[in-house]
N, C-alpha and C positions, 0 to 999 in steps of 0.2 A: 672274630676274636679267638685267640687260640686260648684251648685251658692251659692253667700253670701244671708246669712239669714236678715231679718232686724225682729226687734222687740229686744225683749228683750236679753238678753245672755243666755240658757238654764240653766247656774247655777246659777242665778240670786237669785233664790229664796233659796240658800244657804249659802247666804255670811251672816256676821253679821249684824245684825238692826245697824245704827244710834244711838247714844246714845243720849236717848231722855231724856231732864232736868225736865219734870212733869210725868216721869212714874212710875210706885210702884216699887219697887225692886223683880227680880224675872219676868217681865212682860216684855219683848222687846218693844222697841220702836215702836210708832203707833199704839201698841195696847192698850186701855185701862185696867183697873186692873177690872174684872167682876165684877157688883155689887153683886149680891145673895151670892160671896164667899170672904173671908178675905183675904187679902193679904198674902202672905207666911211669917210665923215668921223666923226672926232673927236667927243664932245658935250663940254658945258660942263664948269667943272670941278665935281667931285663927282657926275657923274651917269657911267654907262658911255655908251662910245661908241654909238652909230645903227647897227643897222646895217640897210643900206638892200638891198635887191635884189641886189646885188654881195655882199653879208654871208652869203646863204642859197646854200648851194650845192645846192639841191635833196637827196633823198632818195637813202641807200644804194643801191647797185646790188641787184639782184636776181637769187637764184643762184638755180637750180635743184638739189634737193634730191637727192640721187644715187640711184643706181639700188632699192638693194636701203634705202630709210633707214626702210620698217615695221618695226615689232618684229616678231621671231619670235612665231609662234603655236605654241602647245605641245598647250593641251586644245580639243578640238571638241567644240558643244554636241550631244547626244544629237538625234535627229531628233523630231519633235512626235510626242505618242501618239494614238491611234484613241479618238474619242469613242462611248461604247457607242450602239447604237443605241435609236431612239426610238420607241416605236410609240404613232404620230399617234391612232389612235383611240381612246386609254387618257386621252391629254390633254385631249383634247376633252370625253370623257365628265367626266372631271374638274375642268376648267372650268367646264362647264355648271353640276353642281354646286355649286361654289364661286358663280357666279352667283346659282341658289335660295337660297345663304343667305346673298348680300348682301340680295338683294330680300325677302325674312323679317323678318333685322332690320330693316330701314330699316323695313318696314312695322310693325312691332310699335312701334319706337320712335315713326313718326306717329303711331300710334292713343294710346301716353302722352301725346303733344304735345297729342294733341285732348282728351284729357279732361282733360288738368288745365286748358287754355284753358277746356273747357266750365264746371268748377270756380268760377275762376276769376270768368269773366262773371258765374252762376249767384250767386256771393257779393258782386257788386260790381251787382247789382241788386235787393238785399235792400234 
């Protein structure tokens, strides 16, 4: 269970402004309309207004998240277990083996290969 948080609501800072009665259009509430830039023009009628570079107020500030904001950890995982050991010369000799009896079959199945070719020819030279 997580504890409850107090402060703010993490999506706080995504909801809509307030609509605020002395703001420029184009400007969310709270913020004032920057001097150095005009307020964004008007569009035609039926279309919403432009808004131009003066429109965008750039990106949310960004807070740093406080001190303790991981979740508690409650269970730790077990440490890794001991692989039994391997004794190399038991594998080897058993590979090998395993070897002999690829090279077995393969050879038993070429020697089918060859004689039903031989067959084969043998009937197709009659």
């Amino acid at each position: 269970m997580t504890p409850p948080r107090s402060g703010p609501a993490p999506d706080d800072q995504w909801r809509r402004p307030d609509s605020g009665a002395g703001s420029a259009p184009g400007v969310p509430a709270g913020h004032p309309a920057p001097a150095d830039r005009p307020a964004p023009a008007g569009g035609s009628p039926g279309q919403p207004p432009a808004l131009g570079p003066a429109g965008y107020l750039g990106p949310p500030p960004t807070i740093a998240p406080p001190a303790g904001w991981r979740p508690e950890v409650h269970l730790r995982p077990n440490p890794p277990r001991q692989l039994p050991a391997q004794d190399m010369t038991a594998l080897d000799a058993q590979e090998q083996r395993a070897q002999r009896v690829t090279w077995a079959v393969g050879l038993v199945a070429a020697a089918v290969l060859l004689l039903l070719v031989c067959l084969l020819c043998s009937r197709a030279l009659r």
